[in-house]
C-alpha positions in Angstrom: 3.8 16.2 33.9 5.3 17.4 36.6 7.6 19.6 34.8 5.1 22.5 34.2 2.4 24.3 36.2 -1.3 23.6 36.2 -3.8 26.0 37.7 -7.0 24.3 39.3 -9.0 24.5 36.3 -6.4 22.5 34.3 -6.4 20.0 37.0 -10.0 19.4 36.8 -9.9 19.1 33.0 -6.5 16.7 32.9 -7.9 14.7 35.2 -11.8 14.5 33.9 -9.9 13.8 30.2 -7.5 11.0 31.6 -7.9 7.4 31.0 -6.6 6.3 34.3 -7.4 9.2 36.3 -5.8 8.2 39.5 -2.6 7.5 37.9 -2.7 11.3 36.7 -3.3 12.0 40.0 -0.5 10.1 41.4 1.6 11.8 38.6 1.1 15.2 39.6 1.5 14.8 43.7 4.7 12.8 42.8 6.7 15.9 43.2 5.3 17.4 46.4 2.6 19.7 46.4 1.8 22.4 46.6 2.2 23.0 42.7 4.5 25.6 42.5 4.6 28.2 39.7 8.5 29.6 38.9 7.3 32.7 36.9 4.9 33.7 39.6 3.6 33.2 42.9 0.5 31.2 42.1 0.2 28.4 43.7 -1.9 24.8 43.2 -3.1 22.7 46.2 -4.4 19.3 45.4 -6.3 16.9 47.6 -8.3 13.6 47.4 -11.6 13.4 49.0 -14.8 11.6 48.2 -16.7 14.7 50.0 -16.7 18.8 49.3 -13.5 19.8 51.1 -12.1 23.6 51.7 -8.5 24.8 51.9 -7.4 26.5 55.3 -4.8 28.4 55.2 -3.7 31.0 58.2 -5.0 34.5 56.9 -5.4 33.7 53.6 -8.6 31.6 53.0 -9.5 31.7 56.7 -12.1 33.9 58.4 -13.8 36.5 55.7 -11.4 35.2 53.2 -13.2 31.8 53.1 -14.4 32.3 49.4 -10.4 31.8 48.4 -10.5 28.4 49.5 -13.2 26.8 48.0 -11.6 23.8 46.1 -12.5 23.0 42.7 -13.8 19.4 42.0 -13.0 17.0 38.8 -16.2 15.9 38.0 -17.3 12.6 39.0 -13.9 12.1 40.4 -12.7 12.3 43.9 -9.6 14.9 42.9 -10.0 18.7 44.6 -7.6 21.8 43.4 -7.2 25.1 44.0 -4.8 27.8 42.9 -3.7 30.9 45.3 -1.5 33.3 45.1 0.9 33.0 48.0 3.1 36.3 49.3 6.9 34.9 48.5 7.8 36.0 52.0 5.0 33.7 53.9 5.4 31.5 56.5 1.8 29.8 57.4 0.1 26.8 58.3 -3.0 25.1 56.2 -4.8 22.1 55.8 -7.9 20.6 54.3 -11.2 20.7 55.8 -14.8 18.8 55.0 -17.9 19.7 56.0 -17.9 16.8 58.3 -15.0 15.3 60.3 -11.4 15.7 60.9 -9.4 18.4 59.7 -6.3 16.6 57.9 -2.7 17.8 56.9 -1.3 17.6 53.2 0.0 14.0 52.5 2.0 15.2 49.7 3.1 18.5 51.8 6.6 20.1 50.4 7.1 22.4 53.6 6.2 18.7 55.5 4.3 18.7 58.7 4.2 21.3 61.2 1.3 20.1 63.6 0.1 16.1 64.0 2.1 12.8 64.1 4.0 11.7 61.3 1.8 8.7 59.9 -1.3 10.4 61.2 -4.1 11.9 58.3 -4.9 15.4 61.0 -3.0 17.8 61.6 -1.8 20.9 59.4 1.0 21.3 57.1 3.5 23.9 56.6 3.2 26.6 53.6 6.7 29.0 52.7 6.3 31.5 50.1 8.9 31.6 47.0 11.5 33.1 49.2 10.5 31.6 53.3 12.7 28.7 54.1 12.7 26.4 57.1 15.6 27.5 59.7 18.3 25.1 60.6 16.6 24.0 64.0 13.2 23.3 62.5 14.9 20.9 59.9 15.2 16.8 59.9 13.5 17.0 63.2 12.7 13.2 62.9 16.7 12.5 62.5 17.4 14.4 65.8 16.5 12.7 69.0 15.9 14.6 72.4 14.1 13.8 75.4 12.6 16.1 77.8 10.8 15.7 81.7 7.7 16.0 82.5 5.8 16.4 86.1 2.9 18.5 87.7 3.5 22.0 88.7 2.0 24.0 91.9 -1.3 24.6 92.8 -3.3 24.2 89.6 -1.4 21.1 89.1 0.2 22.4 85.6 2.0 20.2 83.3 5.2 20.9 83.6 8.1 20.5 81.4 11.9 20.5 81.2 14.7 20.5 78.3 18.4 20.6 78.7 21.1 19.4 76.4 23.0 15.8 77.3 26.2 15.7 79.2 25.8 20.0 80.0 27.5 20.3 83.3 27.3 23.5 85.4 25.7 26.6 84.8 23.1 26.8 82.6 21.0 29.8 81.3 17.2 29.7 82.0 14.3 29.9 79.6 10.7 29.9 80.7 8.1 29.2 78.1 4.3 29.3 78.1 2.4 26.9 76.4 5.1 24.0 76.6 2.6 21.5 75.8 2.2 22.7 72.3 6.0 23.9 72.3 7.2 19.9 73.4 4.4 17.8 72.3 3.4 19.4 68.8 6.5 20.9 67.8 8.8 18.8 68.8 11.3 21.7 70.9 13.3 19.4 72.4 14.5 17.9 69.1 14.6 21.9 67.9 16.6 23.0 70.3 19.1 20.2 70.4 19.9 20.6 66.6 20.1 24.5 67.7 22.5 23.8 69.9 24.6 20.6 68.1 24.8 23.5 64.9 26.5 26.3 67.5 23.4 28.3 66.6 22.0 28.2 70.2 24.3 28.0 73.2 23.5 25.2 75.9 20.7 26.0 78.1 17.8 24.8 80.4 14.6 25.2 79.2 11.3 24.8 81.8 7.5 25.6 80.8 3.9 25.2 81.9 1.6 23.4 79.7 -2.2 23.3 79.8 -5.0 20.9 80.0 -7.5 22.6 78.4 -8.2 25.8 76.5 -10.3 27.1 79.2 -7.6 26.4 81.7 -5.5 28.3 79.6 -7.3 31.4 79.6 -8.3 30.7 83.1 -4.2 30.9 84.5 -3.0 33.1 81.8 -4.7 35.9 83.3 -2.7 38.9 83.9 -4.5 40.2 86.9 -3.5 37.0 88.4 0.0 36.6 90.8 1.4 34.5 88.2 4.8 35.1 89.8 3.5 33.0 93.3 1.2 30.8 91.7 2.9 29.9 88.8 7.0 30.9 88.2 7.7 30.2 91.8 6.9 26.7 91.8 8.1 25.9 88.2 11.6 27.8 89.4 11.9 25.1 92.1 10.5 21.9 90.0 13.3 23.4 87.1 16.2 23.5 90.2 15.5 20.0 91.3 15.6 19.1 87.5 18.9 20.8 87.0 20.5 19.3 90.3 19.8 15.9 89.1 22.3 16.5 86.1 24.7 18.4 88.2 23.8 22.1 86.7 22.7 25.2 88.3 20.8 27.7 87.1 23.2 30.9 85.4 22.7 34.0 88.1 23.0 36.3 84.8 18.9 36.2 84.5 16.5 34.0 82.6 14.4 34.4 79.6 11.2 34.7 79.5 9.2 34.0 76.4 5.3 33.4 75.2 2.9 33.8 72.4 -0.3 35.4 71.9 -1.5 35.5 75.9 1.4 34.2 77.1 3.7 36.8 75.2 1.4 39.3 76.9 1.8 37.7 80.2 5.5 38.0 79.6 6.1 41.4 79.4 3.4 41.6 82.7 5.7 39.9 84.7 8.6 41.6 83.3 7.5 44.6 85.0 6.9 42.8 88.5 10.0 41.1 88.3 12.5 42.9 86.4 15.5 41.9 88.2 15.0 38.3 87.3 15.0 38.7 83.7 17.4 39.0 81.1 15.0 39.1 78.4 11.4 38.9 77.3 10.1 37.2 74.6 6.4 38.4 73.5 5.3 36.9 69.9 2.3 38.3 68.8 0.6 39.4 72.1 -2.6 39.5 72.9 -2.7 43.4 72.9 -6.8 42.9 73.4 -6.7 41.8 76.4 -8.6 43.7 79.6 -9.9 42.7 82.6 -13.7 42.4 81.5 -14.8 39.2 81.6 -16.5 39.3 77.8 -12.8 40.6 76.7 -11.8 38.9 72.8 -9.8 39.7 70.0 -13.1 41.2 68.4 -12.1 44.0 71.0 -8.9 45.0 68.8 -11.0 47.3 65.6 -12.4 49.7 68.5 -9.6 49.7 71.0 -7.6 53.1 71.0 -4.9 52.0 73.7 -4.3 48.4 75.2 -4.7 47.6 78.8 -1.1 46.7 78.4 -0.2 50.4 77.8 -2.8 52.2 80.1 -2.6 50.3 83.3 0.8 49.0 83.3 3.0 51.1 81.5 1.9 54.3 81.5 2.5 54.1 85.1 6.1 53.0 85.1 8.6 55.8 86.0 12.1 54.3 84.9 12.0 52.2 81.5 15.7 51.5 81.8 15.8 49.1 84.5 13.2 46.5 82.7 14.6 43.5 81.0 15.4 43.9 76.8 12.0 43.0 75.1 11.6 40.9 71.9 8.4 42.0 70.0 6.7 40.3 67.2 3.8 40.0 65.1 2.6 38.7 61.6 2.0 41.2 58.9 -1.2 39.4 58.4 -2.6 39.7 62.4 -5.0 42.9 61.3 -5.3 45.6 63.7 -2.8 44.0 65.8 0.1 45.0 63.7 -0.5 48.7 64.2 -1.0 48.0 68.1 2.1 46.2 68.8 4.4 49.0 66.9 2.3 51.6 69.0 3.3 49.2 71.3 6.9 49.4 70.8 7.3 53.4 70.5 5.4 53.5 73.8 8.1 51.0 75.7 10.5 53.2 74.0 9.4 56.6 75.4 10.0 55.7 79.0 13.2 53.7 78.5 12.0 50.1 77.6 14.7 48.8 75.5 12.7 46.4 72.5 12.9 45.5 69.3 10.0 44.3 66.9 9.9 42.2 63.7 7.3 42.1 61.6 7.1 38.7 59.9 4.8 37.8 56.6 2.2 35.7 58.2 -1.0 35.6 60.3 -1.6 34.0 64.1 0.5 31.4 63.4 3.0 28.5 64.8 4.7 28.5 61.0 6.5 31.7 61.9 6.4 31.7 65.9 8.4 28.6 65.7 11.4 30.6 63.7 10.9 33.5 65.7 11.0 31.2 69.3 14.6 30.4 68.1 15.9 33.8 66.0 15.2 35.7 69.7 16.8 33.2 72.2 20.0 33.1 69.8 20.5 37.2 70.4 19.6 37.1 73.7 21.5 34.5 74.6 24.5 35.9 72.8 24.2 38.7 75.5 25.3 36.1 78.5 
């Protein structure tokens, strides 16, 4: 059975034609699912549920593309399917959702887990296309231990977090990363960036982020207007030196990096401009380009928005590109009108000097891909120490 492909439809009838339905079932999740289809890039998704249960999946049944969700049921029976047809090049997350309750990974996910404890029913699941595969870092993370520090960070009391390698001795270079709560507690970096490092693809380094309480908090710090640089990087500089001191390191003098998504990846390339000299490198996955200073400011803002804040009030007034740090830009093919403003983005950096580069990666908002990208950028720019 599962030698050959079934589309939702033939689900629903194998199973509603079965005499022992739930061994069918059984049968056809034995292999992983998805369902994969090798002459084209349809794709089945299969779930169990005794209620009316909808497939998420980043940018492709999400949002106005709900309708391409919408699970097909095997009568009477408790079986769900629904076939999609899934770009070969995408990297995205999904999951199942009721009407009511939790929303809950894939059990029998082939791309495995990418948000939510192993053991745990929530969380969401990783989708690759024909051609996406996992990078080395982000594989057998449950075979490769790390540990990380933790502790509370400067005046907003922050949650503060800290990697490096065991047994590195000396100089070390610097990452800072936004969003380390989701970075070290739901993605498991440490463990990431030790088999990055173990596999030569990474060199050793230190890494130190600020994690987040809340949502609200979130937006609340990661406010561009704001003197991040005193209230934030100032304080999480010193927590990362006492850090490094314990294990007999220091941090490298060559610069650090600098790296965040979505508001933190514009908050990057903020700071980058107030504190050029103590950067190597930025890191800015897809920014939140819709940012301003109005208080009712959203990513709604995006379909009327001609230039970004980023460009009008902050670069547009820089003389002399060429001193700011190399920038790595990114965003998902699938991120609407936020593809075209990052590459006006770019070309704008460019024009006064800014050296960048920008990737455009098949997929939507989306930890599947930023995860990849996270590592792909630190590996060139740390190649330039």
């Amino acid at each position: 059975m599962a030698d050959r492909f079934y589309e939702d439809h033939e689900v629903a009838a194998l199973l509603e034609r079965a005499a022992d339905p739930a061994r069918t079932w059984s049968e056809l999740v034995s292999a992983g699912t998805p369902l994969a289809d090798p002459g084209s890039r349809r794709m089945t998704f299969l779930f169990e549920s005794h209620e009316p249960v909808h497939l998420w999946i980043n940018r492709l049944t999400d949002k106005e593309r709900h309708r391409h969700g919408v699970m097909l049921q095997a009568e009477g029976l408790p079986y769900w399917a629904k076939t999609v047809t899934v770009p070969p090049d995408l990297m995205a997350s999904y999951c199942f959702r009721r009407a009511t309750g939790p929303h809950l990974a894939d059990p029998h996910a082939r791309g495995g887990r990418l948000v939510g404890e192993a053991g745990s029913p929530l969380g969401t699941s990783l989708l690759l296309g024909a051609r996406a595969h996992v990078g080395v870092a982000w594989e057998c993370l449950a075979e490769t231990e790390a540990s990380f520090g933790r502790g509370v960070i400067g005046p907003h009391e922050l949650e503060g977090y800290f990697y490096a390698p065991a047994g590195a001795k000396g100089e070390l270079p610097l990452v800072i990363l936004f969003d380390a709560d989701v970075w070290f507690d739901q993605m498991h970096l440490a463990s990431a960036l030790e088999r990055a490092i173990s596999t030569g693809l990474l060199p050793a380094c230190a890494v130190v982020g600020v994690g987040f309480r809340s949502t609200e908090q979130r937006r609340n710090i990661l406010d561009p207007g704001r003197n991040l640089v005193d209230e934030v990087l100032h304080p999480l500089r010193a927590w990362a030196g006492e850090r490094l001191e314990e294990r007999h390191c220091v941090a490298a003098p060559s610069g650090e990096i600098l790296a965040g998504q979505s508001l933190g990846g514009l908050v990057a390339l903020v700071i980058g401009t107030q504190e050029p000299e103590r950067f190597r490198a930025l890191i800015a996955t897809s920014p939140s380009l819709w940012w301003t200073p109005a208080h009712d400011a959203s990513p709604n803002d995006l379909a009327a928005q001609i230039q970004p804040w980023l460009v009008e009030e902050v670069i547009e007034t820089l003389d002399d590109g060429e001193q700011l740090p190399q920038a790595y830009l990114s965003v998902g093919l699938r991120e609407g009108h936020s593809v075209a403003h990052v590459l006006s983005l770019s070309r704008e950096m460019h024009s006064i000097g800014w050296r960048n580069s920008v990737r455009l990666i098949d997929g939507g908002h989306d930890l599947a891909w930023w995860r990849e990208e996270l590592v792909a950028s630190l590996a060139d720019a740390l190649s330039r120490f």
